[in-house]
N, C-alpha and C positions, 0 to 999 in steps of 0.2 A: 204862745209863740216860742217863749225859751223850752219847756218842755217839747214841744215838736222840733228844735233844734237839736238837741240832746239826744233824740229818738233817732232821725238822721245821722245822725252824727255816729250812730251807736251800730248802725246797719252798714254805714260805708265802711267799719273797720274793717272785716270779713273780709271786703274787695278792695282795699290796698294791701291787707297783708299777702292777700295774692298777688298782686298787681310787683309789689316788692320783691317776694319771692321768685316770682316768674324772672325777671328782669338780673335777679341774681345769678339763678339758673342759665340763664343765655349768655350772660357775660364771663360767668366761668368756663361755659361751652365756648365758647369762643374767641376764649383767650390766645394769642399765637406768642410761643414760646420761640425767640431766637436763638442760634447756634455763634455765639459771639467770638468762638475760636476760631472760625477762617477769618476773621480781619487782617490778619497776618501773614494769610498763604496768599502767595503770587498767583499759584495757579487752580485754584480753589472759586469758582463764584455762584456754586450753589451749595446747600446741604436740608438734607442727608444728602450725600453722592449716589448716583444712580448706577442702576447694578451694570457689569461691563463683563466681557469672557474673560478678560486679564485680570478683574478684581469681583468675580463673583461674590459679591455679598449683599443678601437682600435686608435692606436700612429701613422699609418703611414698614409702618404697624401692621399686622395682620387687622383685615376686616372679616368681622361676623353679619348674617343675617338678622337683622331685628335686634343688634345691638349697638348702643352708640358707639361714633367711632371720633378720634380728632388726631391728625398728622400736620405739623407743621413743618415749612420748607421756608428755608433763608435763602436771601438771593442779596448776593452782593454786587453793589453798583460800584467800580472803579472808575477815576477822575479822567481817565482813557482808554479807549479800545481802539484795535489794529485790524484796519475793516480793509483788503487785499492789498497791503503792503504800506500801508495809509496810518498815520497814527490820529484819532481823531479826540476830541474833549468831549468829555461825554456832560451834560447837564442834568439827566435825569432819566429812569427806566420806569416802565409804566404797564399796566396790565387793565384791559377790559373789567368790569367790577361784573360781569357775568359773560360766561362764553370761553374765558382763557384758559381755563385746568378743562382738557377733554380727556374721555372716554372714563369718566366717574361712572360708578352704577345706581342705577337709582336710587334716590334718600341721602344721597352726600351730595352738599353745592362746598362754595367757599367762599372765605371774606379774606380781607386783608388791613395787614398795620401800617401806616395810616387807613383809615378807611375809603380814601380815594384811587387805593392801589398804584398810588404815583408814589415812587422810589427817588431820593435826592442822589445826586454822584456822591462819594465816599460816605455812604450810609449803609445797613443793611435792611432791606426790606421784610416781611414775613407774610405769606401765605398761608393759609388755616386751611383745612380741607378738613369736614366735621360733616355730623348728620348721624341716620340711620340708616343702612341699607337696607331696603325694603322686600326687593322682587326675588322671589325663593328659587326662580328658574333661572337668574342667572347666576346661582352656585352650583357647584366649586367650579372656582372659573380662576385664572390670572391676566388683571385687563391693565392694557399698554397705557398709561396716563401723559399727556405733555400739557407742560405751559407757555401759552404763546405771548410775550412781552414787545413791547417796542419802548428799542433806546433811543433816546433823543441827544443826538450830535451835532457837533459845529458843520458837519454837513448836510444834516438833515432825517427825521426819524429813519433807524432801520429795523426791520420786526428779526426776530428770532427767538427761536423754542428752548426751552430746555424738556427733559434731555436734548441737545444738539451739537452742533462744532464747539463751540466754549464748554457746554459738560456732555460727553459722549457717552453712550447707553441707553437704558432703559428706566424708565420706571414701573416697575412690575408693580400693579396692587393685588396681590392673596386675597381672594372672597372665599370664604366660605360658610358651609351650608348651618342651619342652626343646631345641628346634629353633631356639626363636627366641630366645634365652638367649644371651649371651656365656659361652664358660666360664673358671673360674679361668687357665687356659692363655694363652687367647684374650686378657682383661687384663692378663694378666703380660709378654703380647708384644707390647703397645698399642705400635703405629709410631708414634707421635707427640706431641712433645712438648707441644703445648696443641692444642684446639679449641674455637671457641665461634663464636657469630652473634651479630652485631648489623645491624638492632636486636631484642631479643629481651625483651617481645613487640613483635611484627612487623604490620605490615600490608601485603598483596601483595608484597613479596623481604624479603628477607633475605641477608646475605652471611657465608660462614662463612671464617674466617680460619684456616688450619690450619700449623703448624710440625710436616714430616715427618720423620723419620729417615730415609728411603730415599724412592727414586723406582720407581713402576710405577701400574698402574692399580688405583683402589681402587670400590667398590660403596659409596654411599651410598642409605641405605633410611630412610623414614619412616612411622612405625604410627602409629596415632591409638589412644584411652583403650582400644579393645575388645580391639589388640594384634593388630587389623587391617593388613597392611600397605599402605598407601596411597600410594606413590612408591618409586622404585627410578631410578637411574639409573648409570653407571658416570663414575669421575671420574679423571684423570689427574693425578697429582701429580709435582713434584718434590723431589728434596731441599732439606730447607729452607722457607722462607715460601711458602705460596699462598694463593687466595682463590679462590671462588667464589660464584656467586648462587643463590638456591634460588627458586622461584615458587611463593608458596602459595594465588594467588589463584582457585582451585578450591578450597579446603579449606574446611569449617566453621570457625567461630570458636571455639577450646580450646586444649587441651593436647594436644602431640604427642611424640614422642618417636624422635631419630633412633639410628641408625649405623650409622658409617665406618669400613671395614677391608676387607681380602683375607685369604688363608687362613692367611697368619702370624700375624693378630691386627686386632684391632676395640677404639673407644672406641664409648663413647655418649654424649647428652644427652638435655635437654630441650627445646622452646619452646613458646611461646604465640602460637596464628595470631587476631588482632584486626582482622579483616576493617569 
């Protein structure tokens, strides 16, 4: 008997140290990191901020095809809201625990902190929006995301979305294709020690200043929201400090998004062309 305990005993390791791991794996996936610096803005009740034509700036992570992804979004509940000319107390803000974040692509759902997705008044709540996007036909694409919450007041639940009247804009999500992705590899082997432009946002050049580890010729490419690619050229670098000029005075006025690299490895950013 104790030897066939021992035997069992000896077989079930195998499948809790999965069982463990798995469960660590999910819990780091979906962890929701809060943005704890709007507590203090008046007019502030979600973040990241959603992109707008007066403050074009796209805040949320790029998504890839068949790579994981995780975006966290804070929402903050104040102890009142001014519902048409009406000040009201608010008691708590709440969201569907399935249903509420729309127009995701497929292989991203979302959870929330707490996990009943109910929001206290003077708290801030957090959103997780994770997965893998799976379906290759709907890249490169930029899909409209909202969240539909309902606040609960002294007079009675009212629903409301964000982006909406309290945060105006958009939530643009960037999908794209698995072709036009950086992969883990390709980051890990980022030749370069900083890049960035200024000024950034820009109007007609921009100068990007780049410190390389190595010298050869590098491909800089820039897509615009749809994950279009709209510029390509090839650049020569050397070790060390360089600079170059970008011309965007062809481009629409938005949010772009480049990157620099050869087949060792690539960074990327962002900018904004304000023509």
């Amino acid at each position: 008997m104790h030897t066939h305990f021992l035997s069992m005993r000896k077989s079930l390791l195998p499948i809790l140290a999965i069982i463990l791991i798995s469960s660590a794996q999910a819990s780091a996936q979906q962890q929701c990191m809060r943005d704890s610096s709007i507590l203090n803005v008046d007019t502030v009740f979600v973040s990241p901020l959603p992109y707008t034509a007066t403050n074009p700036k796209y805040l949320l992570k790029v998504a890839c095809i068949n790579q994981p992804y995780n975006q966290s979004v804070t929402i903050k509940v104040p102890p009142t809201f001014v519902f048409q000319g009406i000040t009201l107390a608010i008691t708590s803000a709440s969201l569907a625990t399935t249903g509420a974040v729309t127009g995701l692509p497929t292989g991203l759902t979302y959870s929330c902190d707490p996990p009943n997705c109910v929001f206290n008044a003077n708290t801030l709540g957090c959103v997780l929006i994770y997965g893998t996007p799976s379906n290759p036909a709907q890249a490169p694409d930029t899909l409209d995301l909202s969240i539909k919450a309902k606040v609960n007041t002294s007079f009675g639940p009212l629903d409301i979305t964000f982006p909406g009247p309290i945060a105006p804009g958009n939530y643009y999500l960037i999908l794209k294709t698995a072709a036009g992705c950086m992969s883990a590899a390709e980051e890990a082997n980022n030749p370069f020690y900083s890049l960035k432009n200024t000024p950034n946002p820009f109007s007609g050049q921009t100068t990007f200043h780049v410190m390389s580890d190595k010298s050869g010729e590098f491909q800089f490419q820039v897509f615009n929201m749809l994950g279009k690619l709209v510029s390509s050229q090839n650049i020569q670098l050397l070790e060390g400090e360089n600079q170059f000029t970008y011309d965007a005075a062809s481009l629409a006025n938005g949010a772009y998004y480049f990157i620099l690299g050869n087949h060792t490895g690539k960074t990327s950013g962002k900018m904004i062309v304000a023509n």
